[in-house]
C-alpha positions as CSV (number, residue, x, y, z in Angstrom):
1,X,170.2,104.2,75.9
2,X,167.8,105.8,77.8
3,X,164.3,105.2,78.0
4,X,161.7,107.5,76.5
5,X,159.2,109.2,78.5
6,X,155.7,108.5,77.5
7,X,152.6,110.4,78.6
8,X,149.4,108.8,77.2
9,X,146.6,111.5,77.3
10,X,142.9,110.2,77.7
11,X,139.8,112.7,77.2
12,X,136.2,111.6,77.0
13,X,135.8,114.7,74.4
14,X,136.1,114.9,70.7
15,X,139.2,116.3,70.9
16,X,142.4,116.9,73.5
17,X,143.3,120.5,75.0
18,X,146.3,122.1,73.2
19,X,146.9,123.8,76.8
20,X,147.3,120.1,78.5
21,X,149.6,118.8,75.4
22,X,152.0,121.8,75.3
23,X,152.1,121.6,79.2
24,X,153.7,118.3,78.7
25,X,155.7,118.6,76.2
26,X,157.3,121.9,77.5
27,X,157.5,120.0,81.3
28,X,159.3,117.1,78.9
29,X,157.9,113.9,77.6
30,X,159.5,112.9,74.6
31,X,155.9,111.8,73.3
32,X,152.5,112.6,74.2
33,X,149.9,110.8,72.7
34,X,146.2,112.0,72.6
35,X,143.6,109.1,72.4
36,X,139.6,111.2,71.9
37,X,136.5,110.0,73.2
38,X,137.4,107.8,75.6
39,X,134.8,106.0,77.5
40,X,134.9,104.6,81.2
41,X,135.3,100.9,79.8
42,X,137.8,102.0,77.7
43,X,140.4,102.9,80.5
44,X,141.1,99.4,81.3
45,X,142.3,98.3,77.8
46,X,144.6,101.2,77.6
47,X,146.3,100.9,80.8
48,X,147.2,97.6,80.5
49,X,148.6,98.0,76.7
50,X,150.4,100.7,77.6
51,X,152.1,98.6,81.1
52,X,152.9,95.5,79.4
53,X,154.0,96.9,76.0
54,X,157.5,97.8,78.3
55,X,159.4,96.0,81.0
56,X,158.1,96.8,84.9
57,X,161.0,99.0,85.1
58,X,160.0,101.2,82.4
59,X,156.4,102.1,84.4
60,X,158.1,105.0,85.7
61,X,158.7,106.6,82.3
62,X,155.1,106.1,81.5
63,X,152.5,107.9,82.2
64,X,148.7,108.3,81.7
65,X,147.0,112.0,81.9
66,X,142.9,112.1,82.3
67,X,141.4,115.1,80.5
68,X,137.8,116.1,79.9
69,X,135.2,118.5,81.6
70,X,133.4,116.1,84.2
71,X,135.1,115.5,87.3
72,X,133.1,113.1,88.3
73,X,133.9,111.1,85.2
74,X,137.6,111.7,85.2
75,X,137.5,110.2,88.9
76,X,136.4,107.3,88.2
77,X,138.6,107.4,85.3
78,X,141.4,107.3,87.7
79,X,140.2,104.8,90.0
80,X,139.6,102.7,87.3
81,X,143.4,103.2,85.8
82,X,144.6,102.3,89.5
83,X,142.9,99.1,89.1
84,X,144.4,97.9,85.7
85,X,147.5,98.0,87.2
86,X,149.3,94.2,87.5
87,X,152.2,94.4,89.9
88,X,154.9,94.6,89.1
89,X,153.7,96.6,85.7
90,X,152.1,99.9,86.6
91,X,152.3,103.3,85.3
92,X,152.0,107.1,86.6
93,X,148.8,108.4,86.0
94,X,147.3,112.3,86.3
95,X,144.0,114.0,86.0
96,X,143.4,117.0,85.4
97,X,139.9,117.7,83.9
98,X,139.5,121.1,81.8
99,X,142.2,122.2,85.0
100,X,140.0,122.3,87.4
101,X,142.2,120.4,89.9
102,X,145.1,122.8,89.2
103,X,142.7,125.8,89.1
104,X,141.1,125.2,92.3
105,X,144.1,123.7,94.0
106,X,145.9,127.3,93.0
107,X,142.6,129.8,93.9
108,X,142.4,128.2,97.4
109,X,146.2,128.3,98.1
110,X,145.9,131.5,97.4
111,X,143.2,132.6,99.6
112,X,144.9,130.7,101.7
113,X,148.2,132.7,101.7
114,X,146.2,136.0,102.3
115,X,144.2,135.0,104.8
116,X,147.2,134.1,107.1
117,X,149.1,137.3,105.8
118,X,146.5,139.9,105.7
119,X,144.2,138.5,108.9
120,X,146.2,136.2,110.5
121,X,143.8,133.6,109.5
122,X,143.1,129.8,108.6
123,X,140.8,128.6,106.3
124,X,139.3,126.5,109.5
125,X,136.0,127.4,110.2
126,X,135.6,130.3,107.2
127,X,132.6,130.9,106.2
128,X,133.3,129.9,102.3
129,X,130.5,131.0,99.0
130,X,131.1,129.3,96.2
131,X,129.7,130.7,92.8
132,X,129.9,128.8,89.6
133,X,129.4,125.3,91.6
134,X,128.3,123.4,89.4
135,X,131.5,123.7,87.4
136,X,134.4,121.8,87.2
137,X,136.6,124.1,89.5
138,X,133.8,124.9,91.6
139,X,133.7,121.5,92.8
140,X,137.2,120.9,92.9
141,X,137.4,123.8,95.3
142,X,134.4,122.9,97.3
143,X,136.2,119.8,98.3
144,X,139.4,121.4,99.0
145,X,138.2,123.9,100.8
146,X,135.9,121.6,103.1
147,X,138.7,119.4,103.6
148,X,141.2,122.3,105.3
149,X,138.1,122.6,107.5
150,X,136.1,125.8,105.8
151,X,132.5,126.2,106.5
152,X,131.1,125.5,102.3
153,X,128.4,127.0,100.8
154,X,127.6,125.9,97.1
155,X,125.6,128.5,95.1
156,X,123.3,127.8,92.2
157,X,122.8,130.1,89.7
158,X,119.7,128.5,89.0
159,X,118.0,127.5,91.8
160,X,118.7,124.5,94.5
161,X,118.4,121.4,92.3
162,X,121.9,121.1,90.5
163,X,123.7,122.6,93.2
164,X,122.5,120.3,95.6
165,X,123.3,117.2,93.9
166,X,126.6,118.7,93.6
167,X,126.2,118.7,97.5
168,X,125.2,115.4,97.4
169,X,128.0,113.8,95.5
170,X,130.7,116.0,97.0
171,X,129.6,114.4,100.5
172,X,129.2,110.0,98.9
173,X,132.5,110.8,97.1
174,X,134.4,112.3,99.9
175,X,132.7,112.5,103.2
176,X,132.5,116.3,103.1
177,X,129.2,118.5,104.4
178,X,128.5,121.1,102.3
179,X,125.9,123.2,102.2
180,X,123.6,124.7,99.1
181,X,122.1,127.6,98.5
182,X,119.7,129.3,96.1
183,X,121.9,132.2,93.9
184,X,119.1,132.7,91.2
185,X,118.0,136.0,92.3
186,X,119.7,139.5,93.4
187,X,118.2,138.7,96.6
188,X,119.4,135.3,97.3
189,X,122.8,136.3,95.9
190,X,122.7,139.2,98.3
191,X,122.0,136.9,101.6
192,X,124.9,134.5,100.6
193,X,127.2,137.4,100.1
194,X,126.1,138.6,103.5
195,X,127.3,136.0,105.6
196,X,130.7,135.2,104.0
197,X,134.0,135.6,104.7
198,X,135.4,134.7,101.5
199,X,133.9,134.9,98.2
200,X,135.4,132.5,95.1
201,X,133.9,133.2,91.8
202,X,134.0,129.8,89.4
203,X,131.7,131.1,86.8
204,X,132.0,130.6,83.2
205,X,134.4,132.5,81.7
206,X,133.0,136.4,80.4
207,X,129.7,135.8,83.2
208,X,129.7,138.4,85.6
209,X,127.9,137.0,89.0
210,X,128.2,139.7,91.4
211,X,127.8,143.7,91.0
212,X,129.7,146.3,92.9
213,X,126.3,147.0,94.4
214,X,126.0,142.8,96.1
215,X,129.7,143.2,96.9
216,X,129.3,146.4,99.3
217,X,126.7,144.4,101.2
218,X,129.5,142.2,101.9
219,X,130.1,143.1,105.4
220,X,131.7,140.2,106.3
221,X,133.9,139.5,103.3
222,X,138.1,139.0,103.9
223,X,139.1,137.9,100.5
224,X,136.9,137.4,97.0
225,X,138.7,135.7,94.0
226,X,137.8,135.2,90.7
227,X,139.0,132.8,88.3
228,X,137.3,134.6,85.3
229,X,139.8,136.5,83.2
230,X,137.6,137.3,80.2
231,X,135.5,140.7,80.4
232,X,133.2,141.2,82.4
233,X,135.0,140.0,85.5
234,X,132.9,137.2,87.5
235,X,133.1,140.0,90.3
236,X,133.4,143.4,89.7
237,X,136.0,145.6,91.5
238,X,138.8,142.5,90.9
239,X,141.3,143.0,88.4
240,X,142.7,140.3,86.5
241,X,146.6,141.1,88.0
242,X,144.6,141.3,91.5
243,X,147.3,140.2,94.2
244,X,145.3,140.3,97.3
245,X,144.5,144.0,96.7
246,X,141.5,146.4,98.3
247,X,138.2,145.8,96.4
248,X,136.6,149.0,96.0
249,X,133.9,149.9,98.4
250,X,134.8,147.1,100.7
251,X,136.8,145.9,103.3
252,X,138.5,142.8,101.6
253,X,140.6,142.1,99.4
254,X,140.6,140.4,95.9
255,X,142.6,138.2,94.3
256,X,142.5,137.8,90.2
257,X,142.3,135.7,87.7
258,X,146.2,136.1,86.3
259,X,147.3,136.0,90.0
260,X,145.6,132.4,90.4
261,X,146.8,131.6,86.8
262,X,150.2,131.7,87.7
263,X,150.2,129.4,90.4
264,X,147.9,127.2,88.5
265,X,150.5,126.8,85.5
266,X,153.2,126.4,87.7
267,X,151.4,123.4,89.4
268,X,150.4,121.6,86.7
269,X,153.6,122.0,85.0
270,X,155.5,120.9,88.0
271,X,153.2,118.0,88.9
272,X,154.2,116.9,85.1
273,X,157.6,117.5,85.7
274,X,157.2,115.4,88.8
275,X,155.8,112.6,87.1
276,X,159.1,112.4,84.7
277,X,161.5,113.0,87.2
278,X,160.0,110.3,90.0
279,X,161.7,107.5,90.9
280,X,158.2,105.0,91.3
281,X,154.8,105.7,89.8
282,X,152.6,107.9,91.1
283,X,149.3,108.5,91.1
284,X,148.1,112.6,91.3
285,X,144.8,114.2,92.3
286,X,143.5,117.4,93.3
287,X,145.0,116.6,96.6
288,X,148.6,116.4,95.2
289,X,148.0,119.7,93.3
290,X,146.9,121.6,96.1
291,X,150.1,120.0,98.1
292,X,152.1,121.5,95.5
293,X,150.3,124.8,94.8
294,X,150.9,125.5,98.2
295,X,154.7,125.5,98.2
296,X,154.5,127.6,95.0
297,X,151.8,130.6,96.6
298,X,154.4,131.1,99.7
């Protein structure tokens, strides 16, 4: 008889996303089991129930997914799941908090893809603005995009002080420089946009952070995308369907929110899928879903 597959899905929050549970169950585990307001200390415990509860052999049809809207958090969640493992009982285990490593790993693959077919381009050296950085997928795609060599620039919304210690823990987690900039005013917004070559929008969702007016001072700009698919769009001129199309009263192109989404669904459902199908645990980051977002934006 064959063995069940199991996902165990952990979420500091009071509750679990329905997105993340149908994901899952459509990608299919037999079971997925949501366990609310987890805390760090917690992760341990869980682990280890859920490895010796079945034979070593069975780690590989059991699984742990991290959930939640602090990335920070859900890495250490991970690291700390890594650690409860007792060879030869492990498990695979997944995070994705609030999407933001699918998200980001799917908006830079696909600035990524029209970069090299609409400029002949890298992300090396690209002079990168990030708006919405304090957020979840702004983070995520800070780090990304630093780590394919991109020049980063973090912009706060409300002045330096949050953005910067984004900055900060970006470069003690990972190593990475990036840089932070002031975004609280039209005219600190309108320097930023100046310089860069490519725009990406990580806003809340319905907050519009830059005007037709900011974006034709964007004399530098290649590509803008927006990850915002409620009205108003984070920048104006992108459609949601946007597929690397001309932004109005620019030179760049813009990429949408539906366009990203795509790529982002299909990564996080195929990273699931990867999980059941694999033949030894795994463990799966942002790194792992930009790997795989990559092969699905060619």
């Amino acid at each position: 008889m064959a063995r069940k597959n199991i996902l165990h899905m952990i979420t500091p929050l009071p509750q679990m996303s329905p997105f993340d549970v149908n994901m899952a169950l459509d990608a299919g585990f037999d079971a997925v089991v949501p366990y609310v307001e987890v805390k760090l200390s917690d992760v341990t415990g869980l682990v280890q129930d859920a490895i010796f509860s079945r034979p070593p052999d069975a780690g590989v049809n059991t699984g742990v997914f991290i959930a939640g809207r602090d990335v920070t958090l859900a890495l250490d969640m991970l690291d700390a799941a890594k650690k409860a493992m007792v060879p030869p009982f492990s498990l695979s285990v997944f995070a994705d908090p609030a999407g933001s490593f699918t998200t980001a790993a799917a908006m830079v693959a696909k600035v990524e893809k029209a970069l090299k077919k609409k400029f002949d381009r890298s992300l090396k050296d690209a002079r990168v603005a990030i708006f919405g950085a304090t957020g979840v997928v702004g983070f995520c795609t800070a780090v990304i995009a630093a780590r394919e060599g991109a020049s980063v620039t973090l912009v706060g919304h409300d002045g330096l002080t949050r953005v910067q210690g984004v900055a900060t823990e970006i470069k003690n987690r990972f190593g990475l420089d990036v840089q932070a900039a002031d975004g609280s005013t039209e005219a600190a917004k309108s320097a930023v946009v100046a310089d860069a070559e490519i725009i990406l929008a990580a806003a809340k969702a319905g907050v519009q952070v830059l005007d037709s007016a900011l974006m034709g001072r964007a004399s530098s700009l290649l590509i803008a995308a927006d990850v915002n698919a409620v009205p108003p769009a984070g920048i104006e001129g992108i459609g949601v369907d946007a597929d690397a199309e001309k932004i109005s009263g620019t030179s760049a192109v813009g990429i949408g929110a539906l366009a990203t989404g795509n790529v982002k669904y299909k990564t996080e459902f195929g990273l699931f899928k990867r999980m059941i199908e694999a033949e030894k645990t795994m463990t799966l980051d942002f790194q792992d879903a930009f790997s795989l977002a990559r092969e699905i934006a060619k």
